[in-house]
Structure formats: C-alpha cells, structure tokens
N, C-alpha and C positions, 0 to 999 in steps of 0.2 A: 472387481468388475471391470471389462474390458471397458476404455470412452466410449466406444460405436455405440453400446448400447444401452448405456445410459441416457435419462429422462433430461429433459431441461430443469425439471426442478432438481431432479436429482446434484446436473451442474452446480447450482447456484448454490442450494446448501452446502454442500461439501466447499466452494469457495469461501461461503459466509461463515461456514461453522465447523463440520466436519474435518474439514481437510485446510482450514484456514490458516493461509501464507506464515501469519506471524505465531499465533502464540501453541500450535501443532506442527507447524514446521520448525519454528524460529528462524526465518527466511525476514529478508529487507531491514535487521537491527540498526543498521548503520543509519539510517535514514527516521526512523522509528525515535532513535532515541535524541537526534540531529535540531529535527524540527517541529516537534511537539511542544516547546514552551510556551507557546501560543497559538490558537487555536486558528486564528486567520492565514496565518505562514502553513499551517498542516493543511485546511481545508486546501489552499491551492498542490501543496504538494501531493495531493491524495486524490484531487481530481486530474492532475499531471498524471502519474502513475497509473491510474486506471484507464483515460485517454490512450497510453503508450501501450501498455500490456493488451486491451481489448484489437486497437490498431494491428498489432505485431502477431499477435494471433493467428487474425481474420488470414493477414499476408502470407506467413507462413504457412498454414492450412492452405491457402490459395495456390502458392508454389512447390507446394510440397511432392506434383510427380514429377517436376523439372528440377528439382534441387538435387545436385549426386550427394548422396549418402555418406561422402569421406570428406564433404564440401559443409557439407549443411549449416554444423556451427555457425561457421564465419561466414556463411548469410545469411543465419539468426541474428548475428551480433551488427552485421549491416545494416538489416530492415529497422532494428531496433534503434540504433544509432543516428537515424534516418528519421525518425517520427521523434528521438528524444530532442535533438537538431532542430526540429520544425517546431518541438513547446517551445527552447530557450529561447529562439528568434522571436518566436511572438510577446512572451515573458517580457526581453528587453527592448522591443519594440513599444508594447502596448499598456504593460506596468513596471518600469526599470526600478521603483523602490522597492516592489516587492521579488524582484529576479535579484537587487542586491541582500537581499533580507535573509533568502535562501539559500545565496552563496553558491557554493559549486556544486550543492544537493542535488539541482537540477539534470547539471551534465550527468553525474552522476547513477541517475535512474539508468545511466546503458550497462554499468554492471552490477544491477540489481537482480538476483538469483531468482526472485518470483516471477523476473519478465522471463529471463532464460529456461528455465524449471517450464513455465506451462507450454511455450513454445516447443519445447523439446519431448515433455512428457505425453502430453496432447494434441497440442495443433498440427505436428508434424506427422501425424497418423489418423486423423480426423477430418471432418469434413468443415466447411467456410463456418456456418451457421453454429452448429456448437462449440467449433474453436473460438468463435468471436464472443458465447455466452460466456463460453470458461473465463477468457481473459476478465470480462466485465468482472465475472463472479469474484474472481479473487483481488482482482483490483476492490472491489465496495468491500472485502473481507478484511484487506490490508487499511481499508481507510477508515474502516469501522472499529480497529485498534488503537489507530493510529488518533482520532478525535474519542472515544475512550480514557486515552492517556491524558490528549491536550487539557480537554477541559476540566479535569481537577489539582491538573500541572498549573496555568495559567491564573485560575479562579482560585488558589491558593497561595500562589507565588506574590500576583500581584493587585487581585481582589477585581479583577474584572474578567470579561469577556466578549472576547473580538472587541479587545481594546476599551470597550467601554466597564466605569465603575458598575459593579453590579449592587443595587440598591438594598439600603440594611446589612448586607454582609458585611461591606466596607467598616461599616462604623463597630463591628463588633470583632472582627475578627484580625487579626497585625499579620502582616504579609510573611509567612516563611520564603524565606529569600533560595535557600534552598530548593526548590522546587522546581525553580526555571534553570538549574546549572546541572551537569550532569550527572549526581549522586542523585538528586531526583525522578528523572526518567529512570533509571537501573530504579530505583524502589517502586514507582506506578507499574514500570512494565512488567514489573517483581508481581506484585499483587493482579496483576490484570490476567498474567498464565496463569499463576494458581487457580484464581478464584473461577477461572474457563475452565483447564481440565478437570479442578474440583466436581464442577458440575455438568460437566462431560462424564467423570466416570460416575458419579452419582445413579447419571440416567442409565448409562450400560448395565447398573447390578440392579435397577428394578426388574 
C-alpha cells in the first residue's frame, strides 16, 4: 500500500507492530542491545530516539520539494544530525550522569537505520502530518522493544527496577549476573522476535 493513502492508524500499527523497527525489520540492534540493562538508561534512550526520528521526519516531509533528489541523503543525514546535536547538548547540559551512562549511544542515534529507513521510505514522498505520525509510530514501536527487553534484563540481573529493589523478589530470587552483559540482551532479544513473529504468524493463518 502506497504511504499517501494510508489511515493514521493504519501508521501507527504497522510502527507499533506490523512493520515494527526492531523485531520485523531487525533495524537499531546496536543500540537495542547497548542500553537495555536498565530500564532508566532505555527509557531516556527511547524517548531520545523517538523525539529525533518523529522531528527528522516532519523536516524532511517539510523539505522534501526543495531537496534535489541526488542531494537528499546527505540532507537526511544533516537534519538528523542536527536534532540528534540538539538531545546530546541538553543530555549534558541538564543530566550529565545520565549522557555519561549512555556514552556515545547518543551521538550515535545519527546512524541509526530506523531514523534513515522512514525518512527515506516515507517522509520524503509524504506529506508534514503523516510523515511526523510515521516517525512517532515507529519511534514508541522501537521503544516498546527496547523496555520489553530492559525490564526482565534489569529485574533479573539485579533484582530491581529503575534502580529501585523490587520488593519480595529480592529476597527470593539471586541476581543472574548475566543478564546485564551482553550474552543476555542477544538471548531477551532472542526470545522477544520469536515470541512477536510467533504470534504474528499465528494471527496470519487464522
């Protein structure tokens, strides 16, 4: 189905589910598997990413009869560049523990294939309004993996959540230490696509 004529909900599902960044694409792993060991470090990096992708959208949708066609990339990777710029600054302006936390993930979100992928696939042949839903959509589709993963990464690794101990669990259950280093994100992110396309194709063969 051509973008033009697609529904807004139509957008959003297919961001959220259908057509979602990570575990149907397998788009943004680097970052996916990065900083999901706890759940507070993803939440910012998920609302970063979704702020950047929805932003970058809107812009290129917005530029899109002034952009020359042999040019465009590299002023996808401009605009993007330009709003990822504008989180890090605030990042280490306004929370410098948690921009060190994240490390260079941040810069990072400028070569992130799900910002480039909708800008390219969509915005740049679409109109301000559903280019700006797409980016939302698969930004909350990426981030709805991505805390997925964290919170039985973190809540097993280290028996809390968003830092705090979570109560009873603690006292029964011993931290797999595993969980927060990286053989544990490859096995969450393991079971989080299955268990999605599982029931993805489930639904198709009803």
């Amino acid at each position: 189905m051509n973008g033009t004529s697609k529904t807004s909900r139509a957008i959003l599902l297919d961001g959220l589910w259908h057509d979602n960044p990570v575990f149907r694409q397998i788009l943004g792993i680097c970052s996916t598997l990065a900083v999901t060991n706890q759940v507070l470090n993803t939440t910012v990096m998920c609302v970063s990413l979704t702020l950047v992708t929805a932003a970058s959208c809107l812009t290129v949708s917005l530029l899109r009869h002034w952009t020359p066609r042999n040019i465009r990339m590299m002023v996808q990777t401009l605009i993007i560049a330009s709003y990822v710029i504008v989180v890090d600054i605030l990042l280490k302006a306004y929370w410098p523990e948690m921009s060190r936390n994240l490390g260079p993930y941040v810069g990072l979100i400028i070569t992130n294939c799900i910002i480039m992928g909708r800008c390219e696939a969509f915005a740049g042949s679409n109109r301000p309004l559903p280019s700006l839903l797409d980016g939302l959509a698969c930004g909350l589709g990426y981030s709805l993996v991505l805390l997925v993963i964290a919170v039985p990464r973190e809540l097993m690794g280290m028996g809390t959540i968003l830092g705090y101990p979570v109560p009873y669990f603690v006292d029964i259950w011993d931290p797999w230490v595993i969980m927060v280093m990286p053989p544990g994100a490859f096995f969450t992110l393991a079971c989080v696509i299955w268990l999605a396309r599982g029931l993805q194709a489930r639904k198709e063969s009803t």
